[in-house]
OpenMM code with the backbone's topology and positions (N, CA, C; nanometers):
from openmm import Vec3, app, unit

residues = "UNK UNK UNK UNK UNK UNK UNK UNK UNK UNK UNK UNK UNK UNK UNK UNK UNK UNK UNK UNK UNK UNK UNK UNK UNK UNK UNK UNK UNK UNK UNK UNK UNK UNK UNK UNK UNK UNK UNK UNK UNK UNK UNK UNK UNK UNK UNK UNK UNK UNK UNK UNK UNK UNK UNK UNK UNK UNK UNK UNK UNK UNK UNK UNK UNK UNK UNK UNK UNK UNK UNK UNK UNK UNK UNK UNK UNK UNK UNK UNK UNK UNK UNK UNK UNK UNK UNK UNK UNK UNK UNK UNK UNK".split()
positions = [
    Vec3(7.8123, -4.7076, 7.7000),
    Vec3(7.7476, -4.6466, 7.8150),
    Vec3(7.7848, -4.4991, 7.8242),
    Vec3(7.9275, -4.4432, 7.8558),
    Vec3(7.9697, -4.3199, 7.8242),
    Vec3(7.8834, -4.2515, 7.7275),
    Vec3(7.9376, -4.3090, 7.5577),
    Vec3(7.8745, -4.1936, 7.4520),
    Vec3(7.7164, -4.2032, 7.5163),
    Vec3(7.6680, -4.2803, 7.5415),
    Vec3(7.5092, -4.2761, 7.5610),
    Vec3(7.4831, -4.1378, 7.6574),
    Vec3(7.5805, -4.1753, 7.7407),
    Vec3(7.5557, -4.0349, 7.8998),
    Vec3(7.5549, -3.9161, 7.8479),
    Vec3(7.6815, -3.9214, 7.7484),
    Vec3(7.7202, -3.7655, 7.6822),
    Vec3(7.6002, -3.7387, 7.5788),
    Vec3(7.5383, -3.7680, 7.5285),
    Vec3(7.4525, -3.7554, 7.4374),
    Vec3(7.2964, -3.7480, 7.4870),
    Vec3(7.2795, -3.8017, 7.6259),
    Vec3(7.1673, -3.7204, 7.6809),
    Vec3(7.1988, -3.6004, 7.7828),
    Vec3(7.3268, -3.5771, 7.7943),
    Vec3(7.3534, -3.4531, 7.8388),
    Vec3(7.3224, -3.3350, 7.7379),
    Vec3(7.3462, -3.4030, 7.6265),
    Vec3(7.3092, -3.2784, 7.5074),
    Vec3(7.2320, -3.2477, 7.5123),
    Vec3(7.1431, -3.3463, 7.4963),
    Vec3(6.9868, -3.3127, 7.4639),
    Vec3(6.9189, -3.2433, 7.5784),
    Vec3(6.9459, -3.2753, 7.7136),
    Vec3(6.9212, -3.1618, 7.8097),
    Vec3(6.9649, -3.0372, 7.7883),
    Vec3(7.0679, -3.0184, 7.7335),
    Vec3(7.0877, -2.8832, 7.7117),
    Vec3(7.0140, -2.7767, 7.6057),
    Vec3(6.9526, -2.8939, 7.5336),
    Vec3(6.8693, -2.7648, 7.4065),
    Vec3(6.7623, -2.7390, 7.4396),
    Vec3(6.6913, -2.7788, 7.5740),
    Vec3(6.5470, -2.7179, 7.6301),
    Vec3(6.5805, -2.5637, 7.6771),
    Vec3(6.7126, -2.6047, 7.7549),
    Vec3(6.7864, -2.4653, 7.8488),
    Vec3(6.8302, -2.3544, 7.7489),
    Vec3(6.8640, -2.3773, 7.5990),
    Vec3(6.9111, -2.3244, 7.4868),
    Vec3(6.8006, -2.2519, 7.4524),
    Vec3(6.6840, -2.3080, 7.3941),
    Vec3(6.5352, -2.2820, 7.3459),
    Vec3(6.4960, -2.1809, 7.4868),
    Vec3(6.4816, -2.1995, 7.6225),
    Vec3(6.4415, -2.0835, 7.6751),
    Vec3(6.5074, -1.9488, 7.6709),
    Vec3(6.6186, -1.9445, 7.6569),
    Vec3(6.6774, -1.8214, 7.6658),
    Vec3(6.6136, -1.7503, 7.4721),
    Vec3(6.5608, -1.8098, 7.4078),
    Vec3(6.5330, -1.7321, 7.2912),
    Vec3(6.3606, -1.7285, 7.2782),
    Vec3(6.3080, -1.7501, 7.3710),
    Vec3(6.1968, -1.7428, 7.4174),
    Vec3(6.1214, -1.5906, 7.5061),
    Vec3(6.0002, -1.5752, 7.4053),
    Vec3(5.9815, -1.4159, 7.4540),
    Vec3(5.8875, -1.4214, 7.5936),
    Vec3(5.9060, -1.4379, 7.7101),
    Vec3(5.8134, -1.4691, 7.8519),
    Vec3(5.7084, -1.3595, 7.8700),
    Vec3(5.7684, -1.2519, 7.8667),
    Vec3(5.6902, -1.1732, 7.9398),
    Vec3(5.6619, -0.9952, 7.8471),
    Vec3(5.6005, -0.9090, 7.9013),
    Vec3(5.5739, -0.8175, 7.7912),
    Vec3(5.6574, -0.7231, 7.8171),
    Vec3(5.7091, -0.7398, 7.9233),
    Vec3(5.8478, -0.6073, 7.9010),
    Vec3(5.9743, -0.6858, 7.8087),
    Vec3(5.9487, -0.8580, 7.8379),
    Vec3(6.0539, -0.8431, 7.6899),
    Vec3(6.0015, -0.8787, 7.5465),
    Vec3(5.9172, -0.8476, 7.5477),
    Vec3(5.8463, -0.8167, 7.3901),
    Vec3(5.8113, -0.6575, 7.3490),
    Vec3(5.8644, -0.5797, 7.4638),
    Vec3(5.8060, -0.4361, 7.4316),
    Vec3(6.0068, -0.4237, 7.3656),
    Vec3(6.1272, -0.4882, 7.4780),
    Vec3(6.2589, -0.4058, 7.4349),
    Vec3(6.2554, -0.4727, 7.2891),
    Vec3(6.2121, -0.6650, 7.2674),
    Vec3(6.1872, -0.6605, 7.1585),
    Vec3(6.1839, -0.5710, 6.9963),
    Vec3(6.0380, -0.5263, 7.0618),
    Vec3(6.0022, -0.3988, 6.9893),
    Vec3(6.0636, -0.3202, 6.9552),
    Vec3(6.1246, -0.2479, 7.0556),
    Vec3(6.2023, -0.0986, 7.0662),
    Vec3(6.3328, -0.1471, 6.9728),
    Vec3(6.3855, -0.2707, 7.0131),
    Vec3(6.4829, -0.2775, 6.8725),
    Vec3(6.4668, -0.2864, 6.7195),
    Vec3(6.3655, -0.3542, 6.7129),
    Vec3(6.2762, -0.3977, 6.5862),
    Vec3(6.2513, -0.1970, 6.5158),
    Vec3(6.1754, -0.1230, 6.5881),
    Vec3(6.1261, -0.0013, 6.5931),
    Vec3(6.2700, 0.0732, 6.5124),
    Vec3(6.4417, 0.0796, 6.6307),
    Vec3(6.5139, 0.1200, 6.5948),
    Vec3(6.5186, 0.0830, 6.4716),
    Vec3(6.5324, -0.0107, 6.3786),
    Vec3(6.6450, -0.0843, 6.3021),
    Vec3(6.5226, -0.0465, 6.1495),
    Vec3(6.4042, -0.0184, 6.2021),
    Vec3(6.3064, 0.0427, 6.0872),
    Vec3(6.3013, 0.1949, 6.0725),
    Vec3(6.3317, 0.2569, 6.1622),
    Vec3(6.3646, 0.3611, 6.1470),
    Vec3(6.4806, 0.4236, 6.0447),
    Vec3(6.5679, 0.3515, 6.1008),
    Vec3(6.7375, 0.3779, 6.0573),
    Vec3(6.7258, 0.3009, 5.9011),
    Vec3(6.6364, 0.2197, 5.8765),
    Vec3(6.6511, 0.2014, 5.7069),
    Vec3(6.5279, 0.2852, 5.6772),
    Vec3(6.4366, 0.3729, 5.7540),
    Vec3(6.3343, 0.4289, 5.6930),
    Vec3(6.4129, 0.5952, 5.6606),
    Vec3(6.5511, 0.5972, 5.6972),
    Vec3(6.6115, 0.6902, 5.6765),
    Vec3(6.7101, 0.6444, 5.5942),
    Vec3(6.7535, 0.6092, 5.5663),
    Vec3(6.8312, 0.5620, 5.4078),
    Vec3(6.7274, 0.5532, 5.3294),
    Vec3(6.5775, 0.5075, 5.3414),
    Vec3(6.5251, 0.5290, 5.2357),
    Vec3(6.4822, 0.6674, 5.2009),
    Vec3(6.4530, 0.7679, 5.2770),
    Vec3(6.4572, 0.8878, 5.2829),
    Vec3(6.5685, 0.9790, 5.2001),
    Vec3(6.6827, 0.9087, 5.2323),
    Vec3(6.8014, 0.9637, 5.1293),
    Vec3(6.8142, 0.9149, 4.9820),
    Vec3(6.8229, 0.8226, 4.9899),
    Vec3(6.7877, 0.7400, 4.8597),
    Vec3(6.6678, 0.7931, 4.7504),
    Vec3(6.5438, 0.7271, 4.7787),
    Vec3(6.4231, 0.8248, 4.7234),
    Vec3(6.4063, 0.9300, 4.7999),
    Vec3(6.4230, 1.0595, 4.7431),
    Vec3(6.3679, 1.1827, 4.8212),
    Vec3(6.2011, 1.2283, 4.7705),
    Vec3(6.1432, 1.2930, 4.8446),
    Vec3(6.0033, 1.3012, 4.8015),
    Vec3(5.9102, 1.2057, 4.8258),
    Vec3(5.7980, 1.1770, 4.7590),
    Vec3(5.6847, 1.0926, 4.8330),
    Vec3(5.7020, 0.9861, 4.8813),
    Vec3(5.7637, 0.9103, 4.7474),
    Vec3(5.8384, 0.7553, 4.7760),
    Vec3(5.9012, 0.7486, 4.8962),
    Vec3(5.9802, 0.8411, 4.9321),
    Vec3(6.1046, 0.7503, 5.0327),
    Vec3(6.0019, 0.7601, 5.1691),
    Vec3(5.8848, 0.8855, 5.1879),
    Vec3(5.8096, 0.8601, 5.2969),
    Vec3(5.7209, 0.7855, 5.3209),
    Vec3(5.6286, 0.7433, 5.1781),
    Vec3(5.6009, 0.6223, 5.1776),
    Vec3(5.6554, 0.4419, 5.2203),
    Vec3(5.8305, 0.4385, 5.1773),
    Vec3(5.8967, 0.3582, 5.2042),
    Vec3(5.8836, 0.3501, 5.3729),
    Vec3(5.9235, 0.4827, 5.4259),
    Vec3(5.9518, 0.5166, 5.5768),
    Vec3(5.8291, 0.4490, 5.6638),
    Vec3(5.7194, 0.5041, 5.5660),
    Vec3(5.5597, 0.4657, 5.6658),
    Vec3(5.5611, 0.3730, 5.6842),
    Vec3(5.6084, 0.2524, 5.5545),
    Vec3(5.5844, 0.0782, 5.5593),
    Vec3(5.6900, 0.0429, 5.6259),
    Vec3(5.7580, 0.0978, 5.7042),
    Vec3(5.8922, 0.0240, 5.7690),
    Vec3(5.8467, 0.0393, 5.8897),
    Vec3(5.7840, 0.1807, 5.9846),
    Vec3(5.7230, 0.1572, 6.0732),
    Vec3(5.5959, 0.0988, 6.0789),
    Vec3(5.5334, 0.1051, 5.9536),
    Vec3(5.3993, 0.0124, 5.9939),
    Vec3(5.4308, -0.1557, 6.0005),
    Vec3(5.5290, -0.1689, 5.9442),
    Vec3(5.5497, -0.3063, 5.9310),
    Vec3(5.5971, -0.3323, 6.1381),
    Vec3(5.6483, -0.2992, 6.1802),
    Vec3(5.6803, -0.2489, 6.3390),
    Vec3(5.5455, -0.2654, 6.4263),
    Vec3(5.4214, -0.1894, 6.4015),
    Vec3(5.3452, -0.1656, 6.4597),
    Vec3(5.2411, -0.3358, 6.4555),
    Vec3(5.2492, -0.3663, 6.3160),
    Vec3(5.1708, -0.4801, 6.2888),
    Vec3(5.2549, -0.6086, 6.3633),
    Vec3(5.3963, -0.6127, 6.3690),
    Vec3(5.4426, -0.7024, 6.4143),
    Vec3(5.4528, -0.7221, 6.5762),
    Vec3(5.4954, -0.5594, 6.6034),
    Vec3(5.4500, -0.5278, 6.8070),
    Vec3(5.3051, -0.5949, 6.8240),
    Vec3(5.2052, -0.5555, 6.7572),
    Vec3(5.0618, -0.6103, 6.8005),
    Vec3(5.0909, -0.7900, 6.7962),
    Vec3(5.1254, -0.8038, 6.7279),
    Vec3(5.1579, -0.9425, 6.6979),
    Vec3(5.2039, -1.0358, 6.8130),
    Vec3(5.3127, -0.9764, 6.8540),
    Vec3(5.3872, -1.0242, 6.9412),
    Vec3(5.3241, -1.0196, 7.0646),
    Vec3(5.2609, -0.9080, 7.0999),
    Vec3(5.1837, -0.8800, 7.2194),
    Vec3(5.0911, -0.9790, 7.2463),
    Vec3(5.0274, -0.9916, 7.1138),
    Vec3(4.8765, -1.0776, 7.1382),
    Vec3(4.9286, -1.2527, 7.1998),
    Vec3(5.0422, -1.2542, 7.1671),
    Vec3(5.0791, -1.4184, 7.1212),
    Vec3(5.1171, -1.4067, 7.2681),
    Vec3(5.2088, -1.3479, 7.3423),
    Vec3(5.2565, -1.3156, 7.4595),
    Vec3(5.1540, -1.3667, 7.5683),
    Vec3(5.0657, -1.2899, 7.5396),
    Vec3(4.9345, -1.2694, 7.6553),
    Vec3(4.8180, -1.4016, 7.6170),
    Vec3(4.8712, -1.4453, 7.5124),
    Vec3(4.7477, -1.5560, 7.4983),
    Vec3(4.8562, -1.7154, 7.5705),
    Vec3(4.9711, -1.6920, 7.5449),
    Vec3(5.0622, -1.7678, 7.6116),
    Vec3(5.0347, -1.7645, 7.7560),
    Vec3(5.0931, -1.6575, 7.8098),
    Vec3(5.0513, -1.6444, 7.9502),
    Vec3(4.9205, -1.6862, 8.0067),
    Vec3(4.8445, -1.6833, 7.9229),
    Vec3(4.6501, -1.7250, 7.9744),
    Vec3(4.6771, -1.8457, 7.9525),
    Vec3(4.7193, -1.9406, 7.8774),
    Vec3(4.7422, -2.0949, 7.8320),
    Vec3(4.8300, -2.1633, 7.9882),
    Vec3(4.9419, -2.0842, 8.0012),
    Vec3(5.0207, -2.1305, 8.1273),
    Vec3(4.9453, -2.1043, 8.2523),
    Vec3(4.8775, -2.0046, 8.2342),
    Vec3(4.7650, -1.9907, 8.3562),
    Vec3(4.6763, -2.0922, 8.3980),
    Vec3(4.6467, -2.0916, 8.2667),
    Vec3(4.5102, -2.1883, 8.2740),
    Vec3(4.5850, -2.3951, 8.2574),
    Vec3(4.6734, -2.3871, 8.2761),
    Vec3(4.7392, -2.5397, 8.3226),
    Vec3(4.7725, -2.5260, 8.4230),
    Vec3(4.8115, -2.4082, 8.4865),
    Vec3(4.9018, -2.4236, 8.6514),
    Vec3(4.7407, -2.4061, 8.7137),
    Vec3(4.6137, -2.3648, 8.6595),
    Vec3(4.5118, -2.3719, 8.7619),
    Vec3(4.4732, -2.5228, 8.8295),
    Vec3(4.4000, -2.5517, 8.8943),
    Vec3(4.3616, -2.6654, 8.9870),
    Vec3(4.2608, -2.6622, 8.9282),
    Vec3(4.2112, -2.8453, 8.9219),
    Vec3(4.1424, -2.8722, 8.8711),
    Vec3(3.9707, -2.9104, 8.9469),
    Vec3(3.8802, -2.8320, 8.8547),
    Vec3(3.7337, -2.8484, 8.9718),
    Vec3(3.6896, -2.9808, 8.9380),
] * unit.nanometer
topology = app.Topology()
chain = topology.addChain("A")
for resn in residues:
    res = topology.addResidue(resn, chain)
    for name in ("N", "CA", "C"):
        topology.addAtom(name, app.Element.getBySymbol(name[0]), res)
């Protein structure tokens, strides 16, 4: 009886686990972003040092474009989420 109790206590706990890594809303898919953004930058500048000349700005472009394609990404999924939760919490005609 015990192990049984303790073991659906667990399992309640990984719904509460799973929301906190869950993106809700678009201001936290924009800081998202803004970290994603940093962390392409900062290797689009080692690649800059590394290859100097066309290459490394080429490298640089695909690190922020890779950023831009993935922000849109995230955005779209965000807002089509939110219309899905909308459209279940509506009342039914």
């Amino acid at each position: 009886m015990f192990a049984l109790q303790v073991v659906n206590e667990r399992f309640d706990v990984l719904p509460r686990i799973k929301r906190l890594f869950t993106i809700k809303t678009r201001w936290e898919a924009f800081m998202i972003i803004f970290a994603l953004a940093l962390g392409a930058v900062e290797r689009g500048k080692a690649y800059l040092v590394e290859f100097p000349g066309m290459g490394g700005v080429l490298l640089f472009l695909a690190c922020t474009g890779a950023v831009f394609l993935g922000g849109a990404k995230i955005l779209d999924c965000v807002r089509l989420e939110n219309e899905q939760r909308a459209g279940e919490d509506a009342p039914a005609k």
